[in-house]
N, C-alpha and C positions, 0 to 999 in steps of 0.2 A: 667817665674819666676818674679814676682814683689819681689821690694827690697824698702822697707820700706823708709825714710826717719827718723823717727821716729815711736817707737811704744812702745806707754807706756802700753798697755793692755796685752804684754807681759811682759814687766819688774813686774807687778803688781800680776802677775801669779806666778814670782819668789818668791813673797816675801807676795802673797796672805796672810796666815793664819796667820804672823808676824802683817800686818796693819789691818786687819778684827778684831782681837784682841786688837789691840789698838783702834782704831775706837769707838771698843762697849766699852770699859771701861769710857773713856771720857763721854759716853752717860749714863753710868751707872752710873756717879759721878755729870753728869748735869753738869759739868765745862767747858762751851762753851765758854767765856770770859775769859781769865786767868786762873790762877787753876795750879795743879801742872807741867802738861806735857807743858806748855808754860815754866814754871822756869826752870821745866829740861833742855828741849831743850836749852834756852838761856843756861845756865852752861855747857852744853855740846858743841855746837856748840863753845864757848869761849876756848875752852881745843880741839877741832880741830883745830883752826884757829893759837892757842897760842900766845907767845909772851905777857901775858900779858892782854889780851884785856878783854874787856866785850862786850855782847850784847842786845840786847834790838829787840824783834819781833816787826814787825809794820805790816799793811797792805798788800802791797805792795813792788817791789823794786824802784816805783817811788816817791811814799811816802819818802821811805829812803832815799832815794838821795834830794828830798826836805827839808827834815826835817831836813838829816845832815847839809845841806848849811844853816839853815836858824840859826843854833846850833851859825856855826862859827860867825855869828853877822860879815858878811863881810862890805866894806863900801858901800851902797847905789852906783848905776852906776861904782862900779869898774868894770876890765874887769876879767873875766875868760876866762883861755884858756881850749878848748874843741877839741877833734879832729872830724876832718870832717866826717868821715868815722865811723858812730856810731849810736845805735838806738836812736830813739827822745829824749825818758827821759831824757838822759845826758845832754841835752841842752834847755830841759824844765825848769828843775828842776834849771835853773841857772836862768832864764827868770822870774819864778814865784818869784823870790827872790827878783828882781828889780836890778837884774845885767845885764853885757852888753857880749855876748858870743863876741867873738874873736877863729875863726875857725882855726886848725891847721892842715898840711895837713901829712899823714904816710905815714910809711919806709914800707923796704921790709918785715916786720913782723905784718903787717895791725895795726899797734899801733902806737903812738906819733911818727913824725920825731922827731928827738929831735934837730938839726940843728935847723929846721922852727920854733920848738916853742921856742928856746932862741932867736930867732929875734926877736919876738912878742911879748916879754915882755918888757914894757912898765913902768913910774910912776905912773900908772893907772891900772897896774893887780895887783888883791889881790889876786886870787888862780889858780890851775892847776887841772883840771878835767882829773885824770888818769884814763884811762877803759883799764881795761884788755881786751880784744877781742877779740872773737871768742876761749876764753883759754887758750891765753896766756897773760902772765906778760906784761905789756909796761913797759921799763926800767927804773925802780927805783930809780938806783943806779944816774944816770943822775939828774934825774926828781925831784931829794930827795936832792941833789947839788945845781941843777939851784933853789928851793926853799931856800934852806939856804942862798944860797950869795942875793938875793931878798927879803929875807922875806915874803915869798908867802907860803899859806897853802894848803894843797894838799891834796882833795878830790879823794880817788879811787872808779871808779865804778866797782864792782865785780861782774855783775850779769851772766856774762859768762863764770866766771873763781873759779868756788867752788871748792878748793884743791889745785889751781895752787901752784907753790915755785917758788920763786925770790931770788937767793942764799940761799936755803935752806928754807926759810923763806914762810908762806904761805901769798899769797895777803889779805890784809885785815888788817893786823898789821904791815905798811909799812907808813903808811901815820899819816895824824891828826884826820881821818876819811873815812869809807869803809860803803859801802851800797852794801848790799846783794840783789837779788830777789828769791823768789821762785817759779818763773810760773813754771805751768807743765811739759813744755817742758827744762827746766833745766835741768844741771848735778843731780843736786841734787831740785827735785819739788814735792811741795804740788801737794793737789788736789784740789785744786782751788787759790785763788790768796793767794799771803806770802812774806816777806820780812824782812829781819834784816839790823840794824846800827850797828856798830862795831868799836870799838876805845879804846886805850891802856888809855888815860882821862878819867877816870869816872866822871869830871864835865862836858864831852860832855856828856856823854852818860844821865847824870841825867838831862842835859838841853834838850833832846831830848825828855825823856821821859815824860817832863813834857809838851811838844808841843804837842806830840801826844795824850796826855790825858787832853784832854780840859785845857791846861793850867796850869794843878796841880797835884802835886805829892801825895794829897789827897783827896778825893773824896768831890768834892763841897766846895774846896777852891782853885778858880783861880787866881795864879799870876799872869797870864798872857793871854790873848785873844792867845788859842791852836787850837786844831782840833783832830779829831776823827781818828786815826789809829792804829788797835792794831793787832795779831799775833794770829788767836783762837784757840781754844784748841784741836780742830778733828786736823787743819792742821797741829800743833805742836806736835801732835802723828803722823802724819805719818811723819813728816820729822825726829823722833827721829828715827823709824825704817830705813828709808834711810839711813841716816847720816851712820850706822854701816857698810853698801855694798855701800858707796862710794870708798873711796881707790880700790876697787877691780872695780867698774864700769870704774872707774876711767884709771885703768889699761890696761882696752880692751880698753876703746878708744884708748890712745896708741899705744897698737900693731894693731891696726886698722888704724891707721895715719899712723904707717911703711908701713904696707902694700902696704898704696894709696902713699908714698913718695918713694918707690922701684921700682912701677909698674909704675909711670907716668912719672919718670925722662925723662927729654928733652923732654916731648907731651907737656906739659902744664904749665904755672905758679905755680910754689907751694910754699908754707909759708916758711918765712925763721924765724928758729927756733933759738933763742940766746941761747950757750953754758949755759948761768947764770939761762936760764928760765925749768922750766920742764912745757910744756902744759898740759892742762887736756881734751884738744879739743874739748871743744862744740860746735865746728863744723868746719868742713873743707873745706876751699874756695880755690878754683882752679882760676886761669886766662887764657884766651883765647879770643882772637878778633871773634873766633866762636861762642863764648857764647850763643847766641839766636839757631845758626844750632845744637850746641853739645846738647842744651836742651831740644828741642823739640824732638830729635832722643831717647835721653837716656828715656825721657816721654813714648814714642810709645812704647818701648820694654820694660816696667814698671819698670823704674828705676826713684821713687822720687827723686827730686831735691830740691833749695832755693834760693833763691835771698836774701843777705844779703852785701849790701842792694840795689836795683835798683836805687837810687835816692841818693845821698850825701847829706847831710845836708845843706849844701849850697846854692843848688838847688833846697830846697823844697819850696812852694808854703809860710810855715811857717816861715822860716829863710832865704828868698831871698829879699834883697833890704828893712830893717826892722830896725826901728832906735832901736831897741835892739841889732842888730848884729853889730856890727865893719867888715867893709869891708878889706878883707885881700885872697890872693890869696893859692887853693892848688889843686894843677895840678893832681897829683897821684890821689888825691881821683876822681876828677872830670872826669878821664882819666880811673879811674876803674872802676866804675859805669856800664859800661858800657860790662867788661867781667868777673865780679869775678861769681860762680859758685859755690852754697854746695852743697858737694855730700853727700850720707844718712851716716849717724854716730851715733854708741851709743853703749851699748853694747846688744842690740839685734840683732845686727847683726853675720852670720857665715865668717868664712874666705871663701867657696864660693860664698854667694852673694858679697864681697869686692870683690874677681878675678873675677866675671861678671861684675861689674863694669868697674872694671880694664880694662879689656875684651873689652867694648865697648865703652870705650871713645879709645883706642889705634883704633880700629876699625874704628873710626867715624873720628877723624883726624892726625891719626899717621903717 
């Protein structure tokens, strides 16, 4: 039996004749730039998210995270705190800014210690780079504290947490600004690259939008030196038809994290889940000092796996020893690098390939 990792070519089968439909309309309307189903989606996507917000498609989710930092008009070399344990963007997107990352290291929830980053702040940080990860919330309620008694503004990255709730509340309408992505392998993804900015300000959001469109919020009148990033019309048709079988994709993932949280107790490292957060689990990271032996075994008997991420930010070749980094110590992340482990997650999966899984890691070092 091989057990997927991922596999959009069946989710796509679910929902074939829904996006084959939208698809061609798009094409039949020649609205490949903007056009109605980018508006919809934005208004739609604002009324999942709630609280308030608006949205604005861009490009990409790395885009958005750029374009929301660069909204905020932070100060020149202030620092941002970022956590160690996280994809590049989040620490690009601070770099391209002309800011100075300051790495922080996570709790047992692979998100912000929140300990370590009130040490780390400084008269020299302007904001706080929250990412949700792996789908779940990093703690808000904290985070959203330690920003008010500081005056620091708090950037969430959400690109692996579309639907999560942080008391109730979904990520995205928690901070001063949220950057969406839509790569394919998302909870919720286009078919090829996508992303939204997200913020309860509509003077962020109109300053956003006026960055991503050369500059201006009307065609060939630049306020200001922008750039090219917009949200097109095929992908904003099909993420309208996603958007509607989220909550429910949503849903299995969950009982599919039971599953892996019932079946592995005492084998392996598993995520620690906070009462306040509901995850949406885009993806499932296991720990074990086996890590390399459990991977290669689970491989041979076709069980996909992931590495998220083999390398801590820290560590990288990009952000090691870099007068944009601020030197700053974080043990866990650099100490996990080394055994975190995804196992396959989504809702293409059955509850028997989850108990083969199951099955074979108890097997391998139970």
């Amino acid at each position: 039996m091989v057990v997927k990792f991922l596999d959009l070519h069946k989710q796509y089968l679910g929902i074939k004749e829904e996006v084959d439909k939208a698809i061609f309309e798009v094409i039949e309307k020649s609205a490949f730039i903007g056009g109605d189903a980018v508006e919809s989606f934005e208004e739609e996507f604002s009324e999942f998210i709630g609280g308030g917000v608006k949205t604005l498609g861009v490009g990409n989710g790395s885009d958005a995270l750029e374009i929301a930092i660069e909204a905020l008009n932070l100060p020149k070399d202030s620092e941002v705190l970022v956590p160690a344990n996280t994809f590049a963007a989040s620490a690009e997107a601070v770099v391209r800014n002309g800011l100075k990352i300051v790495f922080v290291d996570c709790g047992a929830d692979y998100t912000l210690d929140i300990e370590d980053l009130e040490s780390k702040i400084t008269p020299k940080t302007s904001a706080i780079m929250a990412v949700h990860l792996y789908g779940q919330s990093a703690r808000m309620k904290e985070i959203l504290e330690l920003a008010k008694k500081h005056s620091l503004r708090v950037i969430e990255d959400c690109a692996q947490a579309h639907g999560a709730r942080y008391n109730g509340q979904c990520v995205g309408s928690l901070g001063d600004i949220a950057a969406f992505s839509f790569y394919p392998g998302k909870n919720l993804g286009a078919y090829g690259d996508g992303g939204a900015i997200v913020s309860r300000d509509e003077a962020l959001i109109k300053k956003c939008k006026c960055i991503a469109r050369h500059g201006g919020l009307r065609k060939y009148e630049h306020e200001i030196v922008g750039r090219n990033s917009r949200l097109d019309g095929i992908q904003a048709a099909i993420l309208r038809v996603k958007l509607k079988h989220l909550d429910s994709w949503n849903g299995r993932r969950r009982e599919i994290a039971k599953l892996y949280m019932d079946g592995l107790s005492g084998i392996v490292g598993l995520p620690e889940v906070k009462k306040e957060c509901e995850c949406v689990w885009h993806l499932f990271v296991i720990r074990t000092q086996k890590r390399n032996e459990l991977s290669q075994k689970l491989n041979q008997m076709g069980i996909e796996t992931g590495l998220h991420y083999p390398i801590c930010l820290p560590n990288t070749q990009a952000f090691s020893n870099k007068p944009y980094v601020v030197e700053s110590k974080t043990p866990k992340a650099k100490a996990w690098e080394s055994e975190i482990l995804s196992l396959p997650m989504g809702e293409h999966l059955s509850d028997v390939e989850v108990g083969s899984v199951i099955k074979a890691i108890n097997e391998a070092i139970g």
